[in-house]
N, C-alpha and C positions, 0 to 999 in steps of 0.2 A: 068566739072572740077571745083574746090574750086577754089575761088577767094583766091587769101593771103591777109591777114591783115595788119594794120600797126604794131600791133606787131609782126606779123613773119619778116614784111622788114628790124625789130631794134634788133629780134634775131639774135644773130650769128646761121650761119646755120653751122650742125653738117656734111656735107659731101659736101665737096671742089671738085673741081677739081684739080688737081696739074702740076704743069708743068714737072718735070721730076719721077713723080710717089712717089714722097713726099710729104709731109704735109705743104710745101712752103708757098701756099694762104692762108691755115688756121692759121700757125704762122704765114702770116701779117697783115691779120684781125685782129688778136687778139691784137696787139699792143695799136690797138687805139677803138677798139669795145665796149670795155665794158665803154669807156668813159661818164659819163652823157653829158659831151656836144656836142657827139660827135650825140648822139643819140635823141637830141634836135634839133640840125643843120639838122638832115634824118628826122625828122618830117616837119622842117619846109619844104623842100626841097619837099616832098610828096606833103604839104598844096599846096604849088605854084605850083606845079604839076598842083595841078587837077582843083587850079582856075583859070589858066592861059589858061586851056582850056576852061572855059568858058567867054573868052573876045570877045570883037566883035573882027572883021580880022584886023581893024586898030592898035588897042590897043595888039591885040597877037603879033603881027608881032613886032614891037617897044618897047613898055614898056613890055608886056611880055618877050621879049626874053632876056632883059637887068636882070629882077628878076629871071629867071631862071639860068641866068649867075651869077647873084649875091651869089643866093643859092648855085651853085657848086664850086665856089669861097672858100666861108666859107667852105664847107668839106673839099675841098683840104688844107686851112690855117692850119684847125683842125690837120689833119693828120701830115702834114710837121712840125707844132710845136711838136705834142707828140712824134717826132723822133732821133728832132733836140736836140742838147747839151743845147746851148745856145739859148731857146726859145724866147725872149725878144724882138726879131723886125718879127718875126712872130707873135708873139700874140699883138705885138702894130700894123701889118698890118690886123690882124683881125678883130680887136676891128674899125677900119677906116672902114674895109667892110661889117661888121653887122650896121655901122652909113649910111653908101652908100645902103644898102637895107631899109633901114628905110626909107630913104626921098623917093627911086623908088615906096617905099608901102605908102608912104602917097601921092606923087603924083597920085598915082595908084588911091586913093582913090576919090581923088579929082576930076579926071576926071571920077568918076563912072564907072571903070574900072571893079570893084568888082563887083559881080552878088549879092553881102548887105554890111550892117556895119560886121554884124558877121565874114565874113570869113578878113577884115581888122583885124578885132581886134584879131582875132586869129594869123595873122602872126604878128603885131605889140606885141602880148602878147611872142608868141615864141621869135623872135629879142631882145626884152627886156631881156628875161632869158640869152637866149646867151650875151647880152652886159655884165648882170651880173657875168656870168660865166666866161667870159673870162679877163675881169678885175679884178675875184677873182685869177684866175692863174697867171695871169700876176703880183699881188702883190706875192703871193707866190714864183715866182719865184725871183722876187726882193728880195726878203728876207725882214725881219724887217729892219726898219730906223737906220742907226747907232747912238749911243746916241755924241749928240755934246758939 
């Protein structure tokens, strides 16, 4: 059997299951699917994934399970904001939770947690997009400055 890739896990997939024989899952997927950050944040989430399973038992158990936790944090933020009316203390709770994964991945780093620099700098480069992104929403949502 095919392994999926990470671009089939950031496709939307074309055939849901449904809960009452509707297209329910698929209309709520779709809400927040096609988001770039949404689909930035399931990369990142993938990356710790798969280097969290290469920590020693000390460091999985502990700081892994904390950046795991961190990474499904952020999807769930993601989601709850692209739902909500007033997104504004959802994405200023984001924007706090992709700074809380930053320090657990450079802690992480520091104790050589990471099996290299590479796979740090990769989650440090993903986190970074995300902080961009969600402080770019988060102005938008603000709206422009009133003039004073």
């Amino acid at each position: 059997m095919e392994r999926p890739t990470l671009a089939d896990a950031v496709r939307p997939r074309r055939t849901l299951l449904a809960r009452d024989g509707t297209a329910f899952e698929r209309a709520l997927m779709a809400r927040y699917q096609h988001l770039p950050i949404y689909a930035e944040a399931y990369r990142l989430a993938l990356h710790v994934e798969q280097q969290v399973q290469g920590f020693s038992n000390k460091h999985r158990a502990a700081i892994g399970a904390d950046l795991r936790h961190a990474t499904q944090a952020i999807l769930r933020l993601i989601v709850r904001a692209n739902s909500e009316a007033d997104r504004r203390l959802t994405l200023s709770s984001l924007s706090a939770q992709v700074e809380e994964f930053l320090i657990l991945a450079r802690l992480s780093k520091d104790l050589k947690a990471f099996s290299g620099l590479s796979a740090y700098e990769q989650c440090a480069n993903l986190a970074c997009s995300l902080g961009r992104q969600t402080e770019g929403w988060l102005r938008s949502v603000k709206g422009p400055r009133p003039d004073v």
